[in-house]
N, C-alpha and C positions, 0 to 999 in steps of 0.2 A: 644733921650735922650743923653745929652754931659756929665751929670754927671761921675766920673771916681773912683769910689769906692774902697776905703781902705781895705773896711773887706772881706775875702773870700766866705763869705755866700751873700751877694749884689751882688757882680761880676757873683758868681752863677746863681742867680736870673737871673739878665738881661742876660748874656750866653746865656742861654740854655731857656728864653721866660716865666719865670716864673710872669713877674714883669710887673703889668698893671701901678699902681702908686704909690707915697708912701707919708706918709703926711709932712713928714721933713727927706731925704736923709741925709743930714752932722747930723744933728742931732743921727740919727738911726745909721749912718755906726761909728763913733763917740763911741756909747756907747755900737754896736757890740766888738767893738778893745778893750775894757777892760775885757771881761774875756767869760766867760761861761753865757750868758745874757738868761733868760728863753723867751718864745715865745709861743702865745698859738692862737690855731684854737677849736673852739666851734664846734659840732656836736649833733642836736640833734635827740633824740633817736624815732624816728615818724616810725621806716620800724628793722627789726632785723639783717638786712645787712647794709651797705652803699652799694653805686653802684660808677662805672666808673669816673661818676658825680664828684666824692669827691677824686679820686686819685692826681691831681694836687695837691690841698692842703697838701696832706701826703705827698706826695713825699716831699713838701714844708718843712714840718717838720724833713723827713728823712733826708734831704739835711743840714737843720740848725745843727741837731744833730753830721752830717760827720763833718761840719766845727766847732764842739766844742761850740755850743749854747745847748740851754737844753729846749726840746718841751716838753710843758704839751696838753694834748687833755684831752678838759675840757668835760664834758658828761652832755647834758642838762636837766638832771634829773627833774629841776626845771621850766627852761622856756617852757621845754615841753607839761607841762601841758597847755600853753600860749598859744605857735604855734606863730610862724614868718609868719607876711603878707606878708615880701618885694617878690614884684615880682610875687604876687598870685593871681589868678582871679576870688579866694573863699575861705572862713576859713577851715581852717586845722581843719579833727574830733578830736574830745578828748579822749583821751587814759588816759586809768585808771591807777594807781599807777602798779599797777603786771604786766600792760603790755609793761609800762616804764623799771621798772626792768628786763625785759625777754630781751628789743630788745638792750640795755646796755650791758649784757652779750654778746648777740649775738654780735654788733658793738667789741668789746673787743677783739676780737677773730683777727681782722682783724691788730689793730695795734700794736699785740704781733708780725706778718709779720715783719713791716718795721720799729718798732723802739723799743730802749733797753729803759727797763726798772729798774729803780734803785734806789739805793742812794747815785751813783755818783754824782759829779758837773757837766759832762754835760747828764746826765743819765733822762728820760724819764720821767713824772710823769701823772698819770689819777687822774682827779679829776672830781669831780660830784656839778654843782651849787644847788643842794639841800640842800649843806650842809651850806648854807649860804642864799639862801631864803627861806627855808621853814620856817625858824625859825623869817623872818621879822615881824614886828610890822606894822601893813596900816596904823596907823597917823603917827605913827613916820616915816614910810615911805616915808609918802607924805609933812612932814613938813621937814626932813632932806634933801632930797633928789630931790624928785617932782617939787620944788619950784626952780631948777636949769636947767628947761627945756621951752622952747618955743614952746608951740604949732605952733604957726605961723610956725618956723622953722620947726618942723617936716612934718608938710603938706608940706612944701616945697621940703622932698625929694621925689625924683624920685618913689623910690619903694613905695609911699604913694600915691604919687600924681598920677601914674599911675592908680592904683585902683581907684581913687573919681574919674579920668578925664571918666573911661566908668561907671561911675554911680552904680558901686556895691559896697555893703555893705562893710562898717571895723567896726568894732567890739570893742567896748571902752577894750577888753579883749584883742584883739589885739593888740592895741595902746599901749597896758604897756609894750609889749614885747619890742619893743626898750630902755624902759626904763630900765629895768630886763637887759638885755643884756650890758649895757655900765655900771650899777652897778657890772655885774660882771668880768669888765675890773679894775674896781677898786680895786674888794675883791682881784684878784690877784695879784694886783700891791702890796696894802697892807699884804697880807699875804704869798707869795713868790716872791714878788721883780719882775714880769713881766714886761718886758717893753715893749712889743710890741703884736698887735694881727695882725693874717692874714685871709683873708679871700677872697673870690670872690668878683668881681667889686662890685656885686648886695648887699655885703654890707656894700659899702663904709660909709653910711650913721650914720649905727650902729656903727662901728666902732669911729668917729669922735664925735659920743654922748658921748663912751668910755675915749677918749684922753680928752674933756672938763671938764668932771664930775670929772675924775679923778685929775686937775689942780685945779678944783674948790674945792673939798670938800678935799683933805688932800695935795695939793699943789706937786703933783706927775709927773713927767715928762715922759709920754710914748709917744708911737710912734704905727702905721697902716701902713700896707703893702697889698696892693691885687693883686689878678693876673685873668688875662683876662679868663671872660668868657666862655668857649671854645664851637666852634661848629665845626664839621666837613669840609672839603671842599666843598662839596656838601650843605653845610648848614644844616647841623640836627644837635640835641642837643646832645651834648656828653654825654653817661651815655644809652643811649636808642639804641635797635636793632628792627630787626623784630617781635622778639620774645617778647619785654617788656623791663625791665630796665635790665643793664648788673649787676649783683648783686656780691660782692666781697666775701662771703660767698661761698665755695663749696659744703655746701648743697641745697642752693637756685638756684645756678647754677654750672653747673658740670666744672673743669677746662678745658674739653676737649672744651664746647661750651667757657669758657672763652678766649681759646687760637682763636677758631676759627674769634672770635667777633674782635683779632687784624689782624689776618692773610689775613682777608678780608678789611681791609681798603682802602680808595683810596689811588692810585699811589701818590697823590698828596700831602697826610698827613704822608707819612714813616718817613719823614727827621726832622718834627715838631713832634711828638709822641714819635721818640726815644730819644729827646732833655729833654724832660718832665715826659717820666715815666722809661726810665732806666737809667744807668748811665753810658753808655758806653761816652769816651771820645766825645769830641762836632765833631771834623775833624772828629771820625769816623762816626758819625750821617748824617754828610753833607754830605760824599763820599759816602752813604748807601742812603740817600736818591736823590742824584744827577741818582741812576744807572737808566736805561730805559730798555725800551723791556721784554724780558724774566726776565730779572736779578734780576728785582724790586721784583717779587716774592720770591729771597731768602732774600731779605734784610724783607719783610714779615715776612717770616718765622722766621729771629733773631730779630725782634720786638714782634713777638709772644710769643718767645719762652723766652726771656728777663722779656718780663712783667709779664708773669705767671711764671717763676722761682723765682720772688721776691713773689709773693704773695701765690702759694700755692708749691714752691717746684722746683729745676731742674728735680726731677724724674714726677713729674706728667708734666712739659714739653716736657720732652722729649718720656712720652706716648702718649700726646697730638700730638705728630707732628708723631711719628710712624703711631697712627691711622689716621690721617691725609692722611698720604700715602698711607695708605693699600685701604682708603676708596677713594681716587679721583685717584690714578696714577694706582693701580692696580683695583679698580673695585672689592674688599675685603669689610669686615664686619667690621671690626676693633673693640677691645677691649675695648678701651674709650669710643666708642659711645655713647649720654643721652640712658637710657634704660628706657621702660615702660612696669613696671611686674603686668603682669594680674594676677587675681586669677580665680581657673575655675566659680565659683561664676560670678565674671565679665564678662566671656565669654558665658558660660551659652548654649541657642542651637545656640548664635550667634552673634556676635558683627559688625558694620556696619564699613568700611574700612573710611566714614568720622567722626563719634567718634574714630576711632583709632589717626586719625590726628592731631584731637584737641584735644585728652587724650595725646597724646606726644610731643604736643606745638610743631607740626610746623603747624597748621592753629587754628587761634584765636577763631574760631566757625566754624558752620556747613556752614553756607553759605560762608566761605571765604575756605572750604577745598572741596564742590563741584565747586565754583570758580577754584581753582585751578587746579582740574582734568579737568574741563572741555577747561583748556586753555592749557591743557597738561602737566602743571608743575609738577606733581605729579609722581611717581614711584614706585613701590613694585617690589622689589629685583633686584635693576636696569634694573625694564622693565616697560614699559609706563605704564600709570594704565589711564584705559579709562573709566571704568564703578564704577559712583558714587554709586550704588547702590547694589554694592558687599558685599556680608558677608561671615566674619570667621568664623569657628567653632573650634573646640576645636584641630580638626586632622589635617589644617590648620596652626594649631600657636604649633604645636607639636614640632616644632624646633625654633630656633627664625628668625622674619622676618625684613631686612629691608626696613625702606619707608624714601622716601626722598620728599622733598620741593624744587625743582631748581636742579641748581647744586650744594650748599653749605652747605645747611640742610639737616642732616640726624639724624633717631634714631632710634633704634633696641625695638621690641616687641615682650615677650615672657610672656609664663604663668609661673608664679613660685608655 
């Protein structure tokens, strides 16, 4: 990229890796430079957390908001009901109105975190696209609006086309969603003056439906920005652990295992991580990710401790890394640890050491937690645990026990 951008928020972007591609740079950076220009990222409401998955885009927003832009996170109240195919290798189930509203509130929670909300001019705003389709008219829909899209063109994108190319199903319900989606690039342009939407590569497609419709039907000039995909160095999908998805809620997942999820990163992703989810200056991200040997583990440690200080707090990081300590340098219990509180109900004359496993999510079932005993991975109260077929009782869990997964998973279980 030779582009050499005007506006603080671009420069940003490319810096620090945020910026996959964009649909008109002079144009965008251009109409950044006049003021407080609003920007919006769509999230919809399908899980009551977001995960991992979706921090680059926030950040994306947090970052717009530093440099005096004004992020709205729209909340797909309405396309939800739809479900987005791009990228999918099956339709999305459908979730009922209540349960729309539940995983909203939940989501809500997460960008009260990282961005101000207001009635400033560059100040935050949450909007919900229900409040604009639910109220649509379908002829009038499909005669206003319908009549400005190309089927041909759409099968031609990518996240379309991959679906039909291994022969499963899309869903004429599906099909609408892209159109739902670039209508509501419009309603923003129209009713708060939006110029631009962001999103990941994978919806480059939606987005560019956005920018034409929006040309077309009230003669509006916006603009599309995405940023790369992300996977791991190793190749896995960002957003996913051992354990399931990394969930940005700390009641879905505790900050301790959140902080753990950074700390374990490869060597090889410290220096691109802390370029994109904190804010520490970029020299200092390079110098931190340049270190080798032993040292890489403290630069670890302040990428952990960084990313979970923005999202749930300096103090639950800095509990996070205390127990941290207690739990791998001293061979202690630690405070933070996930806890799974039994009731004696549950224990009862006995509870079996691999349902304890996978009652405290570090083994996904029962055959993957005698798997693990049996290759040795396993531990109760840091000593091997060799016999699958061990049971608790009550006098047993009289104090709390822990059991570990490897070396990096652990969780304390006790009767409450």
């Amino acid at each position: 990229m030779t582009y050499h951008p005007k506006s603080e928020f671009i420069h940003t972007m490319m810096q620090r890796g945020f910026l996959a591609d964009c649909t008109d740079y002079q144009g965008l950076d251009d109409a950044l430079m006049k003021g407080a220009a609003p920007a919006y990222v769509g999230y919809d409401a399908t899980a009551k957390s977001l995960h991992v998955g979706h921090l680059v885009n926030i950040m994306m927003l947090r970052w717009l908001q530093k440099c005096g832009g004004k992020p709205i996170t729209l909340m797909g109240g309405g396309t939800t009901k739809v479900g987005d195919p791009s990228f999918r290798s099956d339709e999305r189930p459908l979730l009922t109105p209540e349960a729309i509203d539940d995983n909203i509130e939940g989501i809500r929670q997460v960008f009260a975190r990282y961005l101000d909300y207001g009635d400033g001019p560059s100040d935050a705003l949450m909007l919900n696209n229900a409040e604009w389709l639910d109220e649509l008219n379908y002829l009038d829909f499909l005669r206003d609006i319908g009549r400005h899209f190309s089927i041909n063109r759409m099968l031609s994108f990518e996240s379309v086309k991959s679906r039909l190319d291994r022969e499963q199903s899309l869903s004429f319900l599906e099909f609408n969603y892209m159109i739902l989606q670039a209508y509501d690039f419009m309603e923003l342009h129209r009713r708060y003056g939006c110029i631009l939407q962001m999103g990941g590569s994978d919806q480059w497609g939606n987005i560019v439906n956005g920018i034409d419709l929006t040309r077309r039907v009230i003669d509006g000039e916006v603009y599309g920005l995405t940023s790369p995909l992300l996977t791991t160095s190793d190749g896995k999908k960002m957003g996913k652990s051992a354990g399931g998805a990394v969930w940005l809620n700390g009641d879905m997942l505790s900050p301790y295992e959140f902080w753990q999820f950074w700390r374990n990163c490869t060597d090889a992703d410290v220096g691109r991580f802390l370029k994109l989810y904190t804010e520490l200056p970029v020299d200092e991200c390079d110098r931190l990710g340049a270190l080798a040997g032993s040292e890489i583990n403290e630069a670890k440690v302040r990428l952990a401790n960084e990313v979970t200080g923005l999202l749930h707090g300096e103090e639950a990081a800095r509990n996070a890394e205390a127990t941290a300590r207690e739990v791998f340098e001293k061979g202690g219990v630690g405070g933070d640890l996930p806890t799974l509180t039994l009731s004696a109900a549950d224990v009862g004359d006995g509870v079996s050491i691999v349902q304890l496993l996978v009652k405290s999510g570090l083994a996904g079932s029962g055959k993957e937690a005698k798997r693990l005993i049996a290759e040795n991975g396993a531990r109760i109260d840091d000593q091997p645990l060799t016999d699958a077929g061990m049971m608790l009782d009550a006098s047993a869990l009289s104090s709390p026990i822990k059991l570990s997964a490897g070396k990096k998973r652990h969780a304390l279980v006790q009767v409450g």
